[in-house]
C-alpha positions in Angstrom: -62.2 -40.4 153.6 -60.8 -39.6 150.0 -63.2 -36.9 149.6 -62.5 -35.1 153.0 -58.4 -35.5 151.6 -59.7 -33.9 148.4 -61.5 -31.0 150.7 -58.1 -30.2 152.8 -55.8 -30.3 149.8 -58.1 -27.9 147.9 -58.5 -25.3 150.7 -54.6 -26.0 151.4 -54.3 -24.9 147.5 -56.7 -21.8 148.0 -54.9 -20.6 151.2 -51.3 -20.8 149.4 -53.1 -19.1 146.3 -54.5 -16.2 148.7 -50.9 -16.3 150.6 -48.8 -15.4 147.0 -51.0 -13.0 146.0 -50.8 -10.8 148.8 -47.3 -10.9 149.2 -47.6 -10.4 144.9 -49.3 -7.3 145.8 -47.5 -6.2 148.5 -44.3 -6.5 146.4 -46.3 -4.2 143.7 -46.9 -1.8 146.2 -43.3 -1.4 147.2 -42.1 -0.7 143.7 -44.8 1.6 143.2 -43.7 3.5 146.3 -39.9 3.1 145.8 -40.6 4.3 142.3 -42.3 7.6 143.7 -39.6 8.0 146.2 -37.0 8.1 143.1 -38.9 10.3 141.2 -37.5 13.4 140.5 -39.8 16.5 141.2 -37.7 19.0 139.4 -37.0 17.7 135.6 -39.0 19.9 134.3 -38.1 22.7 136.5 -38.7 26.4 135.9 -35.1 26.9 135.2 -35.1 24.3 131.9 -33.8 26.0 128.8 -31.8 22.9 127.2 -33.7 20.6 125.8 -33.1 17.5 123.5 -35.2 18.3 120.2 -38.6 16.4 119.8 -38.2 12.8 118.0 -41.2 14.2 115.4 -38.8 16.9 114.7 -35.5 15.1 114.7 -36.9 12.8 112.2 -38.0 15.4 109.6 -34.3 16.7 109.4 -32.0 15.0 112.3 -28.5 17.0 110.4 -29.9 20.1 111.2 -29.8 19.2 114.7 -26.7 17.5 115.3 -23.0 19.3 115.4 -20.7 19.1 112.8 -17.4 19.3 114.4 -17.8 20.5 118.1 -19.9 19.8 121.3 -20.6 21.7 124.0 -22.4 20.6 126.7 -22.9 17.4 128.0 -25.5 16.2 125.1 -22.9 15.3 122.6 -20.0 14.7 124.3 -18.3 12.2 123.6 -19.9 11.9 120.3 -16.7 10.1 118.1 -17.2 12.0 114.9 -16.3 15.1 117.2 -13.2 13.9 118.7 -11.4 15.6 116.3 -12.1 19.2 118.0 -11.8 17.7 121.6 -7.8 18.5 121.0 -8.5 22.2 120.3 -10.6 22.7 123.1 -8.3 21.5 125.4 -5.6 23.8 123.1 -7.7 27.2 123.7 -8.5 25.9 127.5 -4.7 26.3 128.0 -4.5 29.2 126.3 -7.2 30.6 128.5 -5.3 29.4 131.8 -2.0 30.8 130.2 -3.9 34.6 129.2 -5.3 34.3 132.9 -2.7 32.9 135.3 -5.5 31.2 136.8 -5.5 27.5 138.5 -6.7 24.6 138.2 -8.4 24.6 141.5 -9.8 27.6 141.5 -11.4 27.1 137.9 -12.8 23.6 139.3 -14.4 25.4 142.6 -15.9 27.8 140.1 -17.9 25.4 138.1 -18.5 22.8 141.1 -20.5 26.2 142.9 -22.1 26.3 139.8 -23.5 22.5 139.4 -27.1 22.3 140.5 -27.6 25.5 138.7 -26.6 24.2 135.5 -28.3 20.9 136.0 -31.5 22.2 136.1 -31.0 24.0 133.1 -31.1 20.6 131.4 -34.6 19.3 130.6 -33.5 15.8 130.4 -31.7 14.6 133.1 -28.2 14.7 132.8 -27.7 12.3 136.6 -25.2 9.8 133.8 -22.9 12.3 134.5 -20.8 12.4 137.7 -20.1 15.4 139.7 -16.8 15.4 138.1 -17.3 14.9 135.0 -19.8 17.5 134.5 -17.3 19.4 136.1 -14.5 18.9 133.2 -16.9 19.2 130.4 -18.1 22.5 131.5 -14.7 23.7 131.9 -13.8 22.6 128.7 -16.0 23.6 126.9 -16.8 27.3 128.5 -13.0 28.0 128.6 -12.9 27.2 124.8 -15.7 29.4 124.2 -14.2 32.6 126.0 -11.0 31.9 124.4 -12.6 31.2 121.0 -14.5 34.7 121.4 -11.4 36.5 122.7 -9.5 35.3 119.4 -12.2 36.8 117.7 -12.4 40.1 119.6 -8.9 40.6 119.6 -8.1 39.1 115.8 -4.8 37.5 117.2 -3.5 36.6 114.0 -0.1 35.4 115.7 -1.4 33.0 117.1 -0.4 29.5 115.0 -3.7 27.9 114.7 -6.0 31.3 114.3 -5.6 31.0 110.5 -6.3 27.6 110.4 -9.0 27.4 112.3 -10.8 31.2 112.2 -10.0 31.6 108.6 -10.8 28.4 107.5 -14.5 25.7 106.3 -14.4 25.3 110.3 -15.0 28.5 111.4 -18.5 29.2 109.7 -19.3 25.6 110.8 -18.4 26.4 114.7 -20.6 29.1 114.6 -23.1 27.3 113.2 -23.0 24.5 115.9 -23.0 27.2 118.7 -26.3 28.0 117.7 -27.9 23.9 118.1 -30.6 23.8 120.9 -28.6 20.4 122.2 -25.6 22.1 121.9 -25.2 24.6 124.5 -24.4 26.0 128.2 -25.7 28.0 130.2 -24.9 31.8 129.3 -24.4 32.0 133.0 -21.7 29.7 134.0 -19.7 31.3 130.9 -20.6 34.6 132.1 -19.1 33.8 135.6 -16.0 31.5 134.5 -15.2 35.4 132.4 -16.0 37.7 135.5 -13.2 35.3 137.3 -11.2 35.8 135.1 -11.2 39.1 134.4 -13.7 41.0 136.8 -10.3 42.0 138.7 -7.5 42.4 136.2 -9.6 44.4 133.5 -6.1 44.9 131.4 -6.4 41.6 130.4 -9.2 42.2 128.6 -10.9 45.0 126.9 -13.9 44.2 126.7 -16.1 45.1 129.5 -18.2 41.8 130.2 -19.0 38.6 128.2 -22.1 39.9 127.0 -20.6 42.3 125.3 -18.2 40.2 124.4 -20.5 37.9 122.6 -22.4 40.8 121.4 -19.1 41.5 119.3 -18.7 37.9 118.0 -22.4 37.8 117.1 -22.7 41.4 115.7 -23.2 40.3 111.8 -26.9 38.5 112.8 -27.5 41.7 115.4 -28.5 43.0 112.1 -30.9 45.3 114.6 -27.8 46.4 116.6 -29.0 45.7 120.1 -27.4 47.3 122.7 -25.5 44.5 125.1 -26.4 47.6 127.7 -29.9 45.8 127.6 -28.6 42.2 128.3 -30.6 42.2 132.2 -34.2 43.0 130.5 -33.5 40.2 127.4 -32.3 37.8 130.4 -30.2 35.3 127.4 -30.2 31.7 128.5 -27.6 30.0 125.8 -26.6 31.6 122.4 -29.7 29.5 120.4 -31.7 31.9 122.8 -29.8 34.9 122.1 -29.6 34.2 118.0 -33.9 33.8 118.7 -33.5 37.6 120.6 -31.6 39.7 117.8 -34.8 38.8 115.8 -37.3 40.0 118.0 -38.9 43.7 117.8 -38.0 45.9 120.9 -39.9 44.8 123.6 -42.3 47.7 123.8 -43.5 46.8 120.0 -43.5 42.6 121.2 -47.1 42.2 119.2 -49.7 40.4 121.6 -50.9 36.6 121.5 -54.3 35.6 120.1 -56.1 31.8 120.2 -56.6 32.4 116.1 -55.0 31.0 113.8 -54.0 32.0 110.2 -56.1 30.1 107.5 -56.5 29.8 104.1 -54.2 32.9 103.0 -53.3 33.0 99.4 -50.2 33.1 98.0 -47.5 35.6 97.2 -48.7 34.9 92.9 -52.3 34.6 93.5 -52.1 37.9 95.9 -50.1 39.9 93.0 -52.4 38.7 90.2 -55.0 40.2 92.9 -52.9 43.9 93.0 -51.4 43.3 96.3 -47.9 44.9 95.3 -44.9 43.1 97.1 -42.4 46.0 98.7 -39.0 45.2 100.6 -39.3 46.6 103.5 -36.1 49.0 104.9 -36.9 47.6 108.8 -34.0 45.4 109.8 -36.3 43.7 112.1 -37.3 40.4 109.9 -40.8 40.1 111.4 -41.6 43.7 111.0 -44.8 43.4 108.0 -47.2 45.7 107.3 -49.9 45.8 104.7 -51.4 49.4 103.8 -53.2 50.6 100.6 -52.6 47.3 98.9 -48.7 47.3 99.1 -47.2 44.2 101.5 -44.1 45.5 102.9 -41.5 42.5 103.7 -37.8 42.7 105.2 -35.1 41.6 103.3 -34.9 37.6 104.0 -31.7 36.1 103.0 -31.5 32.2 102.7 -28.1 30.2 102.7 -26.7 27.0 103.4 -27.1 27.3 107.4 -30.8 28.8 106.9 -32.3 25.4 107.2 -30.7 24.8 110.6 -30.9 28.0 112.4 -34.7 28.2 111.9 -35.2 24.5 112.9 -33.5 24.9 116.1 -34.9 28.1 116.6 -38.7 26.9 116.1 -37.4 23.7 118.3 -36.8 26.2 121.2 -39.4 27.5 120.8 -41.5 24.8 121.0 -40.1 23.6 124.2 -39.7 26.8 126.1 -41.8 29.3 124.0 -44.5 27.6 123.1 -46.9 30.8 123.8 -44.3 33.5 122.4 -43.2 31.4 119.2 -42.6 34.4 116.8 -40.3 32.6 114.6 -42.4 30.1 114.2 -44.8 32.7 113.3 -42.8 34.2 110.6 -42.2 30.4 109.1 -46.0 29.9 109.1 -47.0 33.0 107.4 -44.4 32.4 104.6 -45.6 28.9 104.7 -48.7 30.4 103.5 -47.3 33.0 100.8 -44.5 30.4 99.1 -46.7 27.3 97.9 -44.7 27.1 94.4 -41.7 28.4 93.0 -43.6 31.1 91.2 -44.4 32.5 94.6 -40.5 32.6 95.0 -39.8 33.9 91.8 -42.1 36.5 92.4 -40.3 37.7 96.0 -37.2 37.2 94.7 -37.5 39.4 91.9 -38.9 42.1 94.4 -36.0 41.5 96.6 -37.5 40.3 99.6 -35.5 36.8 99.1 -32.1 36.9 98.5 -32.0 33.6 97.1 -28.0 31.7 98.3 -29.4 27.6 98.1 -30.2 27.0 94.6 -33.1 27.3 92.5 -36.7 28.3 93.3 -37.8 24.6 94.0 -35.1 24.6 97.2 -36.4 27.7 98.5 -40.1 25.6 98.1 -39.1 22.9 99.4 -37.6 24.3 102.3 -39.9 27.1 103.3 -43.3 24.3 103.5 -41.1 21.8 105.5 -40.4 24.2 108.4 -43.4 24.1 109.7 -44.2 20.7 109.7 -44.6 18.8 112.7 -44.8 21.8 114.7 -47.3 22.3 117.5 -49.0 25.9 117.1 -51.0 27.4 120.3 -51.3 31.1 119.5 -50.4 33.4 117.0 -48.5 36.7 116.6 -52.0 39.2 116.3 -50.9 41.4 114.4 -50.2 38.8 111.6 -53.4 37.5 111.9 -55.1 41.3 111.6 -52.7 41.2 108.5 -53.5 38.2 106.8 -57.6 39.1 107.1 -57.0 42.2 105.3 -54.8 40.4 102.9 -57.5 38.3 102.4 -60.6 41.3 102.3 -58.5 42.6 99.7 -57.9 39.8 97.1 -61.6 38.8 97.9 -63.2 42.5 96.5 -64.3 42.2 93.2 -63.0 45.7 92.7 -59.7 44.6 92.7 -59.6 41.5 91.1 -61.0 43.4 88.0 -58.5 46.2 88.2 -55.4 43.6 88.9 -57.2 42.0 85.5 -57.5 44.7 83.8 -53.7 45.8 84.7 -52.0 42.2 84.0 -54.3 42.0 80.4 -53.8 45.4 78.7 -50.8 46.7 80.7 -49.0 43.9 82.1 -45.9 44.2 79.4 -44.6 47.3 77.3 -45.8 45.9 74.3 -49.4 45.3 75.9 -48.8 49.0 77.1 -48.2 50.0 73.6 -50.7 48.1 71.7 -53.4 48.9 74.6 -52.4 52.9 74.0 -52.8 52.5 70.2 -56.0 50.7 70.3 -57.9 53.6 72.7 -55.9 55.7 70.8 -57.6 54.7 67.5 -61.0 54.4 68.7 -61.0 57.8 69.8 -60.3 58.6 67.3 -62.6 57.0 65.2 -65.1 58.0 67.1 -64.1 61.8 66.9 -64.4 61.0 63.1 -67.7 59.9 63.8 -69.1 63.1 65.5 -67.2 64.8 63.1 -69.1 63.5 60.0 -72.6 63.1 62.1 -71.9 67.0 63.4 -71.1 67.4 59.1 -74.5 65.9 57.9 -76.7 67.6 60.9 -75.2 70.8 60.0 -75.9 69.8 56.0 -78.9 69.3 56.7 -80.5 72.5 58.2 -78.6 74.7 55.7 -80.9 72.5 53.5 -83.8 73.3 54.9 -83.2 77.1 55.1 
């Protein structure tokens, strides 16, 4: 009897096991399928062009990818060491409704029409954010901007604030924060919050579109002088993608792609002591390098405060969006390989291909080889890579290396120069003295004989 009670309480045990792990599984199964239904099929969507920058590359500098004093865009609002500027945004946004006669509801309907577009210009999803308040800080924020441009274009000097602000430590720094990858809108919500404005009362403002208005306002680092005329074949996304454009060669000479990578290039030094002569180059297009009868022709690279920054964020864009055009990140890698010590600096700096505005030639070291670190590299620009093996053929020919040594040990200083000149000088000499006398005592010697 005890055993058959043993018998029923263990299959009762077994049938309640069985019983809690299919309803343990069947709870599984509706997570996993709620979870799929919540998925989101478009956060990576074609139309991504803001991106938080990688955590590998945050960490290596995370000030060079944070704003100083101003957001814009939804990334860092709300950030409290940039409260301070939230006041003159909202200043400049009345301004702009002031210079426009524009409402309030009509400014909202603009930028409401224009929400899912703008969303999925966001790589990460931005769903935190309500409908409205989206809404407010891409009014905000793309207001200020026309406004801020406007000021700029128009040099307003009556207005109270322009001196403090335009004239002022905060008006580098702005433009310097426009340029963060996490800091940006859309070009095109700007774009059409301007052609609302002033598509229809043209008096208002001179200039003929936002592009070229922003053309203007970004004209020192057009340093190429792109036409705004082109603006529909560059296709801008936010001003980080723009600053990345005024860089680029005309699209006809864009170089082509290749799955080889640059390796084991000597230095800027070790190239000189070689006879590669270093030549700034009079292109204003900063990747535009040649390399032809031993002379390296560089443009003009000038490094400041901001330098460290703009190239971080540029490289971070494109290493989320531009992964297989990365031409900045090019440029960084191929001086990564040509600066290795500050005699490699000294060296380009004294041929004026650095303009040197961030200290001594350790900074410049330092932060040319920490550019590139971290960064993911799929292809390269070919026509460095052609470069760099004929940079490479050259320092590797014996001929060279013994006229380069033969240069930098007899020649390489006036005083060498001198005392080289003397020297053949003298043994020419001496050795015309010696043909003179052997000539003498040949000539003796059959006057002897006869």
């Amino acid at each position: 009897m005890a055993a058959s009670a043993s018998i029923a309480s263990q299959q009762k045990a077994a049938l309640n096991s069985s019983r809690d792990q299919n309803e343990n599984t069947e709870t599984l199964v509706n997570e996993i399928e709620d979870m799929l239904e919540r998925s989101e099929p478009d956060l990576f969507s074609a139309d991504c062009c803001i991106f938080r920058v990688p955590n590998h590359l945050r960490r290596l500098n995370e000030q060079a990818f944070t704003p100083e004093v101003i957001s814009i865009g939804p990334f860092h609002h709300g950030n409290k060491n940039l409260e301070t500027m939230e006041k003159f945004k909202v200043q400049y946004f009345k301004s702009f409704m002031q210079r426009t006669k524009l409402k309030v509801d009509n400014l909202v309907s603009s930028v409401k029409d224009s929400e899912g577009d703008v969303r999925r210009c966001y790589a990460e999803t931005i769903d935190q954010r309500s409908s409205n308040d989206l809404a407010k800080i891409i009014l905000v924020d793309a207001s200020f901007i026309i406004e801020f441009f406007l000021r700029f274009w128009l040099r307003e000097e009556n207005h109270d604030d322009y001196r403090s602000l335009l004239n002022s430590w905060l008006w580098t720094i702005i433009w310097s924060d426009l340029i963060l990858l996490e800091n940006q809108l859309p070009f095109f919500v700007i774009d059409r919050l301007f052609n609302l404005a002033f598509e229809s009362r043209p008096n208002l403002c001179t200039a003929n579109s936002f592009v070229q208005l922003t053309f203007d306002c970004f004209r020192v680092e057009n340093s190429q002088k792109m036409s705004p005329n082109k603006i529909p074949d560059l296709n801008i996304k936010h001003f980080a993608d723009l600053r990345r454009t005024f860089w680029l060669p005309p699209s006809e000479r864009i170089p082509k792609r290749s799955r080889k990578s640059i390796e084991n290039l000597y230095s800027a030094s070790k190239l000189h002591e070689a006879g590669v002569e270093f030549k700034v180059s009079s292109s204003k297009c900063l990747f535009d390098l040649k390399f032809k009868n031993g002379v390296l022709e560089l443009p003009c690279l000038k490094l400041e405060n901001t330098t460290d920054s703009l190239y971080r964020n540029l490289m971070a864009l494109e290493q989320c969006y531009y992964l297989n055009e990365a031409y900045v990140t090019d440029y960084i890698v191929l001086l990564d390989h040509l600066i290795n010590t500050p005699k490699d600096v000294d060296l380009l700096v004294q041929k004026g291909i650095i303009v040197n505005w961030i200290g001594d030639s350790n900074a410049v070291t330092s932060l040319i080889n920490s550019l590139s670190s971290g960064i993911v590299y799929h292809t390269t620009n070919i026509h460095y890579y052609d470069l760099c093996e004929d940079l490479k053929t050259f320092y590797e020919d014996p001929r060279h290396l013994w006229k380069a040594s033969l240069r930098h040990d007899y020649f390489g200083t006036p005083l060498k120069t001198a005392s080289t000149t003397a020297a053949v000088t003298l043994l020419v000499l001496t050795l015309i003295q010696s043909v003179c006398s052997i000539l003498s005592l040949l000539l003796g010697q059959k006057r002897s004989k006869n």
